[in-house]
Every structure is written in C-alpha cells, then in structure tokens.
N, C-alpha and C positions, 0 to 999 in steps of 0.2 A: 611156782610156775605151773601153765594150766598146758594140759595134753590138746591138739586141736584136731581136728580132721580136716577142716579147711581154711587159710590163713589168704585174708583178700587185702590190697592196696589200694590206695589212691594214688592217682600220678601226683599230678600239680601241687608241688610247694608240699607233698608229702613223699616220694621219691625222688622226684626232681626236680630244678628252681633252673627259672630264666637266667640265662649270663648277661639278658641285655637290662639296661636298668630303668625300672618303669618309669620311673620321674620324664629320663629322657623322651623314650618311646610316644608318651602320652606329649609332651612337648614338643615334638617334631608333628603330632598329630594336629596339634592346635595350629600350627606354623601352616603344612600344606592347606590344610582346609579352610585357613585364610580367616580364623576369628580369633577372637582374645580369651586365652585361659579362664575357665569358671570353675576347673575342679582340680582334684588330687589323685594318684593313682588309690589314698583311702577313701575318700569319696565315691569311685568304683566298687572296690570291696565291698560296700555298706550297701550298696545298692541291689546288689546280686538278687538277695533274698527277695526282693521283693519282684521280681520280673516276669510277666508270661512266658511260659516255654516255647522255645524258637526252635525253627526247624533244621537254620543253617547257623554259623559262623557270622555271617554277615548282619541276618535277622537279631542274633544275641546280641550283637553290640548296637545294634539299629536302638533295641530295645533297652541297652543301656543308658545309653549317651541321650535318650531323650528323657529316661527316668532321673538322670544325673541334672541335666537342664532344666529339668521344672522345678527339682526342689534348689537351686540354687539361682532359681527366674530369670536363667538364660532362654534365648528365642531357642524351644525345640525345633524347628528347622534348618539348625547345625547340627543333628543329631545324624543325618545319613553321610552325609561330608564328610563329620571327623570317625564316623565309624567305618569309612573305606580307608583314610588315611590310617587309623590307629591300627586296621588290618595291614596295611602298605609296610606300615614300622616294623612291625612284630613276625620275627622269623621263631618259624615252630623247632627248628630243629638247634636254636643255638640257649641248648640247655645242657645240667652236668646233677649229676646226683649230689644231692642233698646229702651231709655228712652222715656216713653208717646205711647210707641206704642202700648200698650194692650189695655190703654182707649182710643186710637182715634177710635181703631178697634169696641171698641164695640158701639161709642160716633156714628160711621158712620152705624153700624146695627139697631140703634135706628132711623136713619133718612132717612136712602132709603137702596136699593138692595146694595150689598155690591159683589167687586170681585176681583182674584187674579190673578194679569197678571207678570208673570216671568219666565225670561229667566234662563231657567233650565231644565233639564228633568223631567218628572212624579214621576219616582221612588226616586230618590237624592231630589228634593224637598217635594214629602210626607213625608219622615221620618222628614225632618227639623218640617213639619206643625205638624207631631204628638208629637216631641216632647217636641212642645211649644203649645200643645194641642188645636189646633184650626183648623184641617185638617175638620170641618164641620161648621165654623166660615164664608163659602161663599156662594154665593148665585151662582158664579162661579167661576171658575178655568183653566186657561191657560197658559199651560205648553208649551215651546218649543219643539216642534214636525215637525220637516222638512218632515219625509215622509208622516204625513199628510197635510201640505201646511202650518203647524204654525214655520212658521221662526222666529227667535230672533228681539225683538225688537231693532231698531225702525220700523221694518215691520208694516206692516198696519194690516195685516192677527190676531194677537193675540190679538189686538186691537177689529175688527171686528167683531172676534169671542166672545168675551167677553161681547161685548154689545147687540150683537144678543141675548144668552143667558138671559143677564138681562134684554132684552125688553126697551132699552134707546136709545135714541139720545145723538150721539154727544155732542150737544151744549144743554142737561142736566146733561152732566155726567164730571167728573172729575176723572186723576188721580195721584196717589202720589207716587215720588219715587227719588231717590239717583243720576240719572245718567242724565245729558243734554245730552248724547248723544241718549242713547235709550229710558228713560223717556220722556223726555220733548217733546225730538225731532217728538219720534213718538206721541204721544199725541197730540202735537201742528199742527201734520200735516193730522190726524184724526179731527180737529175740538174739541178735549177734551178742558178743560181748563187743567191745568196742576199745579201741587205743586211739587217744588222741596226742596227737603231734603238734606240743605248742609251736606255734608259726612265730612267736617275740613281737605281736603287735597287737594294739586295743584293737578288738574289733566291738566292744560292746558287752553288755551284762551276757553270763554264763546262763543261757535257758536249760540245757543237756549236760546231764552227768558223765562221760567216760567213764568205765572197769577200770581203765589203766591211764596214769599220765604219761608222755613221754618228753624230754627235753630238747630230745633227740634221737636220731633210731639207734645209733650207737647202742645206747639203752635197751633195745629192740631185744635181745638174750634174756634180760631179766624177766620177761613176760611170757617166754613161750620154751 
C-alpha cells in the first residue's frame, strides 16, 4: 500500500450512481420531446468523449443528443427538445453511494487531505453532494467551469487546481474514478497515480493504464 498526501474522487458512477434508471429516463425523454427512439443510454456514454466543451448543463446535452443523432442519422434537430426533456427526467439529487464508497471517503479523510474532482457543473453537482450529505466532506472541490479555465477532465486545468488547493504534488497524490478516459487519462498525464473503478460495462478498447484496478471501492483499503 502507497502513503498519499492527497487522495482526490470523482463523483458520478464512482462515489455515487443514479437510483433512477437511465433506460427509463432517457425513454420518457424521447416520449415528451414527441420523436422516436434512435439511441441507448450506451450510445450516450460513447459519445461523451467526443463533444466540445459546454458552458452549461443544458449546452452538454444540446451537444450531446445532436452528436448521438448524426451518427445514428436521426434529424439533429430533436437534439435541443430531447435535451430539455432528458434534463426534465433526470433528478440530481435522487442518488446513493456506490458500494464501499462512504467508507473509502472517510477511510481517505483519516489519511490525508481529501478532494473532489468532477466533470459537472457547481450547482447539478452540489445538490448530488448534499444529498448524500458530504458537500463538506473535502478539503476541495472542482467543478467543471470553462469560463473560468476549468475544462472537463481529462484537462490538466481541474487537476491543477485541486492539488494547488491541497497543497500536494503530483507524485504524492492520487486519484479515483470510473472513466479511462477522463480519470485515468488525465490523472496519468498529471503525474497522479490513478485508481480506476471498473463501472461493469463495454465502453470500448482500454487506451490508459490505471496504477490500481478496483472492482469496487470496498477494495478501496487495499491501495492506500
């Protein structure tokens, strides 16, 4: 097991997972916005990586739901429709920890500076944090914020800023989270060590190594 100085998380689907169930979500989306089904909530996921950086909540999914519709040659202009409904469906705060994740969080405040690095906005991600009651559970916090220079991970920028705040190097700090694309990736090209948190779904050929696999955070002892 490695000593850290600063132990950093990602939220989504790596502390904590929606209780509502995407399949649905996204099919109530297609319902209001009044068009016929063209994709998957996988089909979302795969898309991610590829999108310009939004400023809002509304703009990301703007930006999704028309990258989702080209490549599956639905008319991109059900792209702003189903991206107010699929905002309509999707309640931020009816989420619950992801199994082990309550005690790694606290297992890693007991061991060093503790921070929260996720691609999200400020406001959509506080209420998640409040209400799984830990929005003072860091030591800091880094929200996805383009206009002020904090782009989506795997940018280096939220990285930066996060370790700035906790006063750590690089190569004493580690972080944990769900995605090789934006976890690992950016982590590993920071200098972090990096834990990833298999999610149990294809997303695609493995580009980034992780230092550590996890199954689950349960797990989360063994490594630190």
């Amino acid at each position: 097991m490695a000593a850290y100085d600063a132990i950093c998380f990602d939220l989504d689907a790596t502390l904590c997972e929606s209780t509502q169930d995407a399949g649905t979500v996204l099919e109530s989306a297609f319902e209001h916005a009044g068009c016929e089904p063209f994709c998957t909530p996988a089909d979302l996921r795969a898309a991610v990586p590829e999108l310009p950086t939004a400023e809002t909540d509304r703009e990301f999914y703007d930006h999704l739901f028309t990258e989702v519709a080209r490549r599956a040659g639905a008319d991109p202009a059900t792209a702003p429709p189903l991206a107010a409904a699929y905002l309509e469906s999707r309640d931020p705060t009816a989420v619950a920890f992801r199994p082990g994740a309550k005690a790694a969080l606290e297992r890693a405040r007991d061991l060093a500076r503790v921070g929260l690095i996720t691609n999200g906005g400020r406001e959509t991600q506080t209420r998640k944090l409040r209400a799984l009651e830990i929005e003072d559970a860091f030591d800091a916090r880094v929200f996805t914020e383009p206009s002020a220079g904090i782009f989506p991970k795997p940018d280096a920028a939220p990285f930066e800023r996060a370790l700035a705040e906790l006063e750590a190097a690089p190569d004493a700090s580690i972080h944990v989270g769900d995605s090789l694309h934006a976890d690992v990736a950016g982590a590993n090209a920071m200098g972090l060590d990096s834990a990833w948190l298999d999610p149990g779904r294809d997303d695609g050929p493995r580009g980034h190594e992780p230092t550590y696999e996890l199954a689950s955070l349960e797990a989360f002892e063994t490594i630190v």
